[in-house]
Each structure stands twice: as C-alpha cells, then as structure tokens.
C-alpha positions in Angstrom: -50.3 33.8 -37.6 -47.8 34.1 -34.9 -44.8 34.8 -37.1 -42.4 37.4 -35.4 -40.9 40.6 -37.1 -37.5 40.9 -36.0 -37.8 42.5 -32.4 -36.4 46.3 -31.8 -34.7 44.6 -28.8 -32.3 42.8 -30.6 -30.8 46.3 -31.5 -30.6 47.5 -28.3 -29.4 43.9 -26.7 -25.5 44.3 -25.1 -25.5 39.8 -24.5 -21.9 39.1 -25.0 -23.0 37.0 -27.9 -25.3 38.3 -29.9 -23.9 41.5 -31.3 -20.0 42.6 -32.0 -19.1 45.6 -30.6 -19.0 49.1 -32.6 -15.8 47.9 -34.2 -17.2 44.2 -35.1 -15.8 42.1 -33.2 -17.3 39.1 -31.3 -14.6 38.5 -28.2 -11.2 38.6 -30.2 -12.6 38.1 -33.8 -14.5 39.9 -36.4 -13.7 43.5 -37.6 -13.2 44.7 -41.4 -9.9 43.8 -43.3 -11.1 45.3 -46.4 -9.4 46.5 -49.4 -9.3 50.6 -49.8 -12.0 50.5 -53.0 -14.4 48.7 -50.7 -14.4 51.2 -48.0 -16.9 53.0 -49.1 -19.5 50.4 -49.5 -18.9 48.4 -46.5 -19.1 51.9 -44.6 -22.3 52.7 -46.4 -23.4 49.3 -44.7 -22.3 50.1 -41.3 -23.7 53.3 -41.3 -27.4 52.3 -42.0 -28.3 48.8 -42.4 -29.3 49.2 -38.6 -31.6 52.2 -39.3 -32.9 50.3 -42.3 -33.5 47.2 -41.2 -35.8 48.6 -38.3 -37.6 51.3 -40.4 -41.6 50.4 -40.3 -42.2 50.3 -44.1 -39.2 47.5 -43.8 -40.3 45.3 -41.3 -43.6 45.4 -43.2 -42.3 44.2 -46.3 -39.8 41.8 -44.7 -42.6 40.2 -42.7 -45.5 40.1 -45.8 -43.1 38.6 -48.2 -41.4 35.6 -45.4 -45.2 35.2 -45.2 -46.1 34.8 -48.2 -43.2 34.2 -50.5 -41.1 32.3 -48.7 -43.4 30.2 -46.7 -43.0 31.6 -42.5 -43.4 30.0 -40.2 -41.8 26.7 -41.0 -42.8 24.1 -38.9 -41.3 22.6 -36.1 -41.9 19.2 -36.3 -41.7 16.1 -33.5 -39.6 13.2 -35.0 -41.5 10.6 -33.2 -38.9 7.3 -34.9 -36.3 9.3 -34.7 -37.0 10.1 -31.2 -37.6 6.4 -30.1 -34.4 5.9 -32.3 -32.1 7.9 -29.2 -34.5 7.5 -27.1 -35.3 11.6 -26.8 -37.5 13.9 -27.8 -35.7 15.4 -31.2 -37.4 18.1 -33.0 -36.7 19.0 -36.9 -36.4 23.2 -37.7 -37.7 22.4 -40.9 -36.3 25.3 -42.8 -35.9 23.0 -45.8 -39.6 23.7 -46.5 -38.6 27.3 -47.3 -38.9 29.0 -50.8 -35.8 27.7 -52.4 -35.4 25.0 -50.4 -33.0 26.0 -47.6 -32.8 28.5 -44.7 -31.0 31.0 -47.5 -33.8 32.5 -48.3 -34.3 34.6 -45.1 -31.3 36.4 -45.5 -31.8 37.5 -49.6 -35.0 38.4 -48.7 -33.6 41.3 -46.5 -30.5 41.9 -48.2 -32.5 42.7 -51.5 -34.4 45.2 -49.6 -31.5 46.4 -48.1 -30.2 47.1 -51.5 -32.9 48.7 -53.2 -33.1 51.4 -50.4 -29.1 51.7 -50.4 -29.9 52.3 -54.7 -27.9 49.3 -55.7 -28.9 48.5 -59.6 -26.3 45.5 -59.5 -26.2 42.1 -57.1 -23.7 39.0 -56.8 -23.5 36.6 -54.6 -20.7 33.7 -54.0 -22.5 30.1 -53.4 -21.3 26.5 -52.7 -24.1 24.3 -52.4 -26.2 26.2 -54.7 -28.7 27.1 -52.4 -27.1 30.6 -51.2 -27.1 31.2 -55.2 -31.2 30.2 -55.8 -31.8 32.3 -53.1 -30.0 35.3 -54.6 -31.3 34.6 -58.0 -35.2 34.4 -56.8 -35.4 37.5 -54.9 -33.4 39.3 -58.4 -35.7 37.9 -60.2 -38.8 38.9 -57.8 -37.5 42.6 -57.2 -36.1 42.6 -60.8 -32.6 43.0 -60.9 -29.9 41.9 -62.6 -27.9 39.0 -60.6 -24.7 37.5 -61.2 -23.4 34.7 -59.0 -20.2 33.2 -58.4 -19.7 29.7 -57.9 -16.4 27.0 -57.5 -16.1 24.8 -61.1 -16.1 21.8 -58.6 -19.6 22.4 -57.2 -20.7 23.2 -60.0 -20.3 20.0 -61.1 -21.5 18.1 -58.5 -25.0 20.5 -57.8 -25.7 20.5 -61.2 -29.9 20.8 -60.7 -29.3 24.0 -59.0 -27.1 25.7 -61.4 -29.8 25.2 -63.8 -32.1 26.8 -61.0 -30.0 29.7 -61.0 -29.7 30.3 -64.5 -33.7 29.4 -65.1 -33.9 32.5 -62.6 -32.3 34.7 -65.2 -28.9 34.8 -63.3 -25.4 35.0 -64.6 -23.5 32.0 -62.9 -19.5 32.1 -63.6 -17.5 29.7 -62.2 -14.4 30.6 -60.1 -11.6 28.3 -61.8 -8.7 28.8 -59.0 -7.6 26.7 -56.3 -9.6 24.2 -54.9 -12.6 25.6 -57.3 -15.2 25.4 -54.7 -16.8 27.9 -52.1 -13.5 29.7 -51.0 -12.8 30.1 -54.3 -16.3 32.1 -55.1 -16.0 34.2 -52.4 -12.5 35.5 -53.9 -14.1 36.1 -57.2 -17.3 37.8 -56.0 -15.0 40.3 -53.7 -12.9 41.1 -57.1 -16.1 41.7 -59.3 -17.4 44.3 -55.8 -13.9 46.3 -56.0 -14.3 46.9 -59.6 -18.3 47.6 -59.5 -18.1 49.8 -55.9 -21.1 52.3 -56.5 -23.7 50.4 -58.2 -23.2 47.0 -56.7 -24.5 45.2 -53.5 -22.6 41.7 -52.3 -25.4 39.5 -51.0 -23.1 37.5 -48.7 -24.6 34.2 -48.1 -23.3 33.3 -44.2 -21.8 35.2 -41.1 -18.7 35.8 -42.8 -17.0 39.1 -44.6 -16.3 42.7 -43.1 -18.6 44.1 -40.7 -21.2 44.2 -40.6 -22.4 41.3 -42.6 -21.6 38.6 -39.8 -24.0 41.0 -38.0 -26.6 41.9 -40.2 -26.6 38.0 -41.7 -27.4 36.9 -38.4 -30.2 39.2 -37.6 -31.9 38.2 -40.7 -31.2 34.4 -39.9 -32.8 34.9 -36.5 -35.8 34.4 -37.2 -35.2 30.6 -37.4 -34.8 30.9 -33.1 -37.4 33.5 -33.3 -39.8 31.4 -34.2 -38.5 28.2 -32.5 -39.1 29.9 -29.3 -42.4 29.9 -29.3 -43.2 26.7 -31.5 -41.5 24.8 -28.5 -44.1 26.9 -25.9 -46.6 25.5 -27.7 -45.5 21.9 -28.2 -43.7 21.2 -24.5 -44.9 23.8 -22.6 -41.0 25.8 -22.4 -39.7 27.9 -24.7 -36.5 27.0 -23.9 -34.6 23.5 -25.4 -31.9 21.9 -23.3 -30.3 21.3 -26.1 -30.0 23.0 -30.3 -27.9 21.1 -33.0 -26.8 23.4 -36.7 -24.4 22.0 -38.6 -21.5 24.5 -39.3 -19.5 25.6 -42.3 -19.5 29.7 -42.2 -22.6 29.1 -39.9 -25.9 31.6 -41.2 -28.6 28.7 -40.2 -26.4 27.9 -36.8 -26.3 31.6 -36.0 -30.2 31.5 -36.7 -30.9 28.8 -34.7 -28.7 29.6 -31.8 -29.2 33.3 -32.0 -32.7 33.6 -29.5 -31.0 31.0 -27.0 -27.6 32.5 -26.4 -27.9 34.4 -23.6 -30.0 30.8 -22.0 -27.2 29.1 -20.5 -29.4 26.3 -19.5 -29.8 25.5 -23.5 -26.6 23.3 -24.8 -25.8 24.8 -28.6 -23.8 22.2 -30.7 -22.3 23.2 -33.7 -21.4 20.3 -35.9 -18.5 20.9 -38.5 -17.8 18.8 -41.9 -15.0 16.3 -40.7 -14.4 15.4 -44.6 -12.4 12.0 -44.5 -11.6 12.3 -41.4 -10.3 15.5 -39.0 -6.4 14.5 -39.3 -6.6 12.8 -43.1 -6.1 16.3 -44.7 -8.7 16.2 -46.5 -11.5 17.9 -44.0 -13.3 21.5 -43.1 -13.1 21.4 -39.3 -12.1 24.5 -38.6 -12.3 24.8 -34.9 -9.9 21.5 -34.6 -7.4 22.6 -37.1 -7.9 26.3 -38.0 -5.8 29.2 -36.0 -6.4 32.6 -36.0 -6.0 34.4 -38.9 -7.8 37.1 -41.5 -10.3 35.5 -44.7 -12.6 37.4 -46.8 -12.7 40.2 -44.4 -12.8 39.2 -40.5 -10.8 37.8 -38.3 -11.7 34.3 -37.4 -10.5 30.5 -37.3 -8.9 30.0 -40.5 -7.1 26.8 -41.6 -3.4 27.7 -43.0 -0.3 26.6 -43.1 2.8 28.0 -40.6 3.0 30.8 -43.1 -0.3 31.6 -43.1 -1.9 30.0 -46.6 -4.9 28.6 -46.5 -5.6 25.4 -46.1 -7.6 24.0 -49.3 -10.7 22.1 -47.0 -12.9 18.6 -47.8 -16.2 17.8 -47.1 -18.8 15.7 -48.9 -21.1 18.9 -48.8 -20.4 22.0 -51.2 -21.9 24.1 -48.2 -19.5 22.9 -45.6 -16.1 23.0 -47.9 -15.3 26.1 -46.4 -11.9 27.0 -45.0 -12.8 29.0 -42.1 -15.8 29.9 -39.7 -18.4 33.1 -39.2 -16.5 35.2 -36.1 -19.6 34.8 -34.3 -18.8 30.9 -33.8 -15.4 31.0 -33.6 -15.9 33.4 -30.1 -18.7 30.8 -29.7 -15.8 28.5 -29.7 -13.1 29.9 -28.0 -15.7 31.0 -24.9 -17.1 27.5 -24.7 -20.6 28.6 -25.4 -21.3 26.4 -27.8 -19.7 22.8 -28.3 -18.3 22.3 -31.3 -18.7 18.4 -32.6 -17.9 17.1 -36.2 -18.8 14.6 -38.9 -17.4 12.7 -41.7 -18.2 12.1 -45.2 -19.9 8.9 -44.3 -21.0 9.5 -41.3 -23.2 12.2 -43.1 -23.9 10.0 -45.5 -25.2 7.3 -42.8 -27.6 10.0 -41.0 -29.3 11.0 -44.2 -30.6 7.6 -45.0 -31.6 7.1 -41.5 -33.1 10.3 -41.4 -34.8 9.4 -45.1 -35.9 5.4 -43.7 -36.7 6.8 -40.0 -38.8 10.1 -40.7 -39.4 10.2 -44.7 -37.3 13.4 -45.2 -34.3 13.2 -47.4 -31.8 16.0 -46.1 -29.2 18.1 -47.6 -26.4 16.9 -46.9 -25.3 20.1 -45.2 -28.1 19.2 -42.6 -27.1 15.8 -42.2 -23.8 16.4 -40.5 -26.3 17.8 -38.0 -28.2 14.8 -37.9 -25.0 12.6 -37.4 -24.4 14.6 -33.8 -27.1 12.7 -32.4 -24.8 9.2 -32.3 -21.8 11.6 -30.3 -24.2 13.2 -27.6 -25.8 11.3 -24.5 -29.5 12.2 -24.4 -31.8 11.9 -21.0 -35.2 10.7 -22.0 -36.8 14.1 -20.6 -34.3 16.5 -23.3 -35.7 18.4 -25.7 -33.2 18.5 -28.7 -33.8 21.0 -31.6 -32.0 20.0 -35.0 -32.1 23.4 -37.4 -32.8 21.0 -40.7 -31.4 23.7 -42.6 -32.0 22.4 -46.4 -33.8 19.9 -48.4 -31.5 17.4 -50.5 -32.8 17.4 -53.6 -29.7 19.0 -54.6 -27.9 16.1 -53.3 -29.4 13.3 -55.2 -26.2 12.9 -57.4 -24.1 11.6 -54.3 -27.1 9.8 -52.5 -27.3 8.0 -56.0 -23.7 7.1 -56.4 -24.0 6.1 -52.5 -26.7 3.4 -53.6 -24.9 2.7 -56.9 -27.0 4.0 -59.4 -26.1 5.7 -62.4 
C-alpha cells in the first residue's frame, strides 16, 4: 500500500504557489472578506486547522478511512486508444472511482474530522453537480451528524439521481431559488444559514473558494490526487514528473489536487480547462479567466465575472459543476503568473469528448471531466509526452443530458 499521508513538508513549503501568505493571499488574490458574525469561525479555522490537520491521531484516521472508505489509491490508468487517438501517451487520474463517485470525497473526509475536533454538532454544504453534496452527506451520515445542503433549483433539476443520493443519506437538501438558481446561488444561501448558526455549525466548502483558509485547507486535502500521481507515474514511466497535467476548472478543488505536487516543476505544463458554455463571447459561458476581472465573491478576492458596476455575471455551462461565476484564488494567481495555461470548452465540445472518451476507453465521464478531455483536440502533443488528465468524476449523474444528446426520453 503506497498511499501517502499528507507530508509535514507541505506545511513548512514557502513555493510561490502552493500556500497564500499569512494573510491568504496567492500573488494579488485571496484574503477574507467576511461578514462581522463570521469572524469568529473563520478565525477559529485559521488558527488551528494547521495544527489539526497534522496532529498524529488525524493523519491516522485521515489515511485509514481514504483507505478504506473511500477507496485510495485510485488508479492511474494508461488510455492506450485514446493515446493512439493523439498520438501520446494520456493517462486517466481516475478519481471517479472514489466513494461517491468524484474527487469530493477527499476533502469531506477531512473537513468532517476537522469539525468534530473544532465541536461542530451542525454541517452544510453548498453543491452544483451534486457530487460536493453526496460527499457531504456520506461522511454526516458515517460520523453521524446532522447535514443540511444547499443546492441551485436549476441543478436540482437537471442532477436529479444525486439529490435522491443526498437525501437517501439522511440529508436536508433546500434549494436556493434566487438568481440564476444554480451553484452561485448555493453558496449565497449556505453563507446566510453559517451567519445565523455561528457557534455550532461547520461550512464544508466544496472547492478552493471562500475566506481563508479554505482555498488553503481545500487544497491540501485535494492534494493527495498529485500525491499519489507522483509516484504512480514512477512506477509506470520511470519519472515522477509529467510534461504535461490537464483538470478542468470551475472553482478548481480537483485542479488544485492535481496540479498541487507539480507546481514548483516548471518542466511540467498545468492546463486548466474552463466551461466555455455556448461559446466564450455568446454570454451565456463560465470562463472566468477570459471574461472575469478582479473583484470580491463568497469571501476572496479572485476573477469574478461582473458587470462595469461590479454585479455578477449570471455564468453557463452544460455542467452544474462548472456554472460558477468566478475561480479558486489559487488559479486565478495561477493565471495571472502564467503558471498554468488556461484553455476552455464548450457545451458540445464537452459533449463530443465524453462520447469519445465512452466509445475510445469504455468510461463514461462526468461532464465536469469532460471539458478536460476536450483540451486534448487544442494542445499539440510530441509522441514521447506524458499527459495526465485528473478524471475528476464519473457521469452517472449526467445520464439525463447524455440521453437527450442521443435523443432518448
């Protein structure tokens, strides 16, 4: 068993990337705009999750139950037609064979642990696709503790199966009923239900988004995904090291998981492919790096898309988990450095990688994964690269749209 506990050197790593500084920032974005009831909590956070995280007893539980209970390691898996497709050698992340059926897991996992030593009797959660929300509701259900997630009407709608996941697990699911009634939307309600439950509530924040230090924390707990890529590709090729890791992007937890152990590599190319909707200039689309400025959502500063007075933007994308209006601070200093390239798909171009992916390899994706999938047509491969695609979820959830795609009812 070669899975590996989160290392001690992360903590004391200074990589320009990695970490924010004791403030939380990345470069110029990050930090905590936070309403005045929430200070306390999200200073609670900062002041131990660190000390927490790393105690012995922790890291012991941590690593038994992504052993056990949610299925660690994942394999890493050679997509030999895929490869001879682009004419590379691509490698699948497959984090869709996690518990739950998505990378999420990784993160509730800690964050319910988190909670229970920070004496939290109360968790909710925001979710889009669904899959942030299953994984909230499983580990509630597996520690025992009530759960109440927040989710847009719209996605409701259109991930149906995992609502009924969610509420099978004994959570609450309420649907957020304002604006564009999807992700953005969740997230407002689930900060609203925090500031009136302060002291016996933890937010189980499903990305790198929010107030430090969850951009932080998420990514720590996501990095096992690079952690164990690293040594999956020693095995296979004979180099720990990629030239080249593809994540799709909406706030970015499985991007920041798979990037996270190769950031300080220059020599490895991270791609980061957003959801283009109907196309990046139709105005209907969630590329937030192309059309998103600086500004301040759900707690950080980051790349937001608003208008010249600063409303959001309401965004598009084929994908509940990609309909998100801004992006984690973490990519958008990935961005604005140039560390990572920043690429984008549409609706159908999605659409189009998930069936090739489903005729080529046998896996059906989540759609959220097959933006990812849909870089490989805007990148030019050598026949010697070693690509690593973060599949970050299964698409079960997605069988709805993939039906309506083929026309049946």
């Amino acid at each position: 068993m070669k899975l590996l506990m989160i290392s001690r050197n992360i903590l004391l790593n200074k990589g320009t990337y990695k970490q924010p500084n004791i403030f939380g920032y990345y470069g110029n974005f990050g930090g905590a705009y936070i309403p005045e009831m929430l200070h306390r909590n999200v200073e609670e956070l900062k002041e131990n999750y660190l000390k927490i995280i790393y105690e012995e007893s922790f890291q012991k539980e941590l690593h038994e139950l992504l052993k056990d209970y949610a299925g660690r390691p994942t394999p890493l898996y050679f997509a030999k037609r895929l490869s001879e497709q682009y004419k590379t050698n691509i490698f699948l992340k497959r984090e869709d064979l996690c518990h739950t059926g998505a990378h999420k897991i990784n993160n509730t996992i800690g964050q319910i642990l988190l909670a229970l030593r920070l004496g939290k009797k109360r968790i909710i959660a925001e979710t889009g696709a669904g899959q942030h929300g299953v994984a909230t509701a499983t580990v509630c259900a597996l520690k025992g503790v009530p759960c109440i997630v927040y989710m847009g009407e719209k996605d409701m709608e259109r991930q149906a199966p995992n609502v009924a996941r969610m509420k099978m697990l004994g959570a609450t699911v309420i649907p957020a009923t304002s604006g564009s009634k999807t992700l953005k939307d969740a997230t407002n309600e689930a900060i609203r239900d925090w500031i009136n439950h302060p002291d016996d509530t933890h937010y189980i924040i499903g990305s790198v988004v929010g107030p430090h230090p969850y951009p932080d924390m998420v990514a720590r707990f996501q990095s096992v995904i690079s952690e164990e890529m690293r040594w999956q590709l020693k095995e296979k090729t004979g180099s720990e090291f990629p030239t080249h890791v593809i994540a799709c992007v909406g706030g970015g937890s499985n991007a920041a998981g798979a990037f996270y152990h190769f950031l300080d590599e220059v020599s490895v190319q991270l791609f980061a492919v957003e959801a283009a909707g109907l196309g990046v200039q139709s105005g209907q689309s969630a590329a937030t790096t192309q059309l998103g400025k600086p500004g301040v959502l759900h707690g950080s500063k980051s790349l937001v898309m608003q208008t010249e007075d600063g409303q959001v933007i309401e965004p598009h994308s084929i994908s509940a988990g990609l309909d998100y209006p801004g992006i984690g601070p973490m990519h958008a200093h990935l961005f604005e450095t140039g560390r990572a390239t920043f690429l984008n798909a549409t609706d159908d171009e999605a659409l189009k990688a998930a069936f090739e992916l489903a005729k080529l390899e046998g896996i059906i994706p989540a759609l959220e994964s097959a933006h990812a999938i849909a870089a490989l047509k805007q990148v030019r491969f050598r026949s010697n690269d070693v690509v690593a695609i973060c599949l970050s979820g299964r698409g079960d959830k997605d069988m709805g749209t993939y039906m309506k795609s083929l026309n049946i009812e």
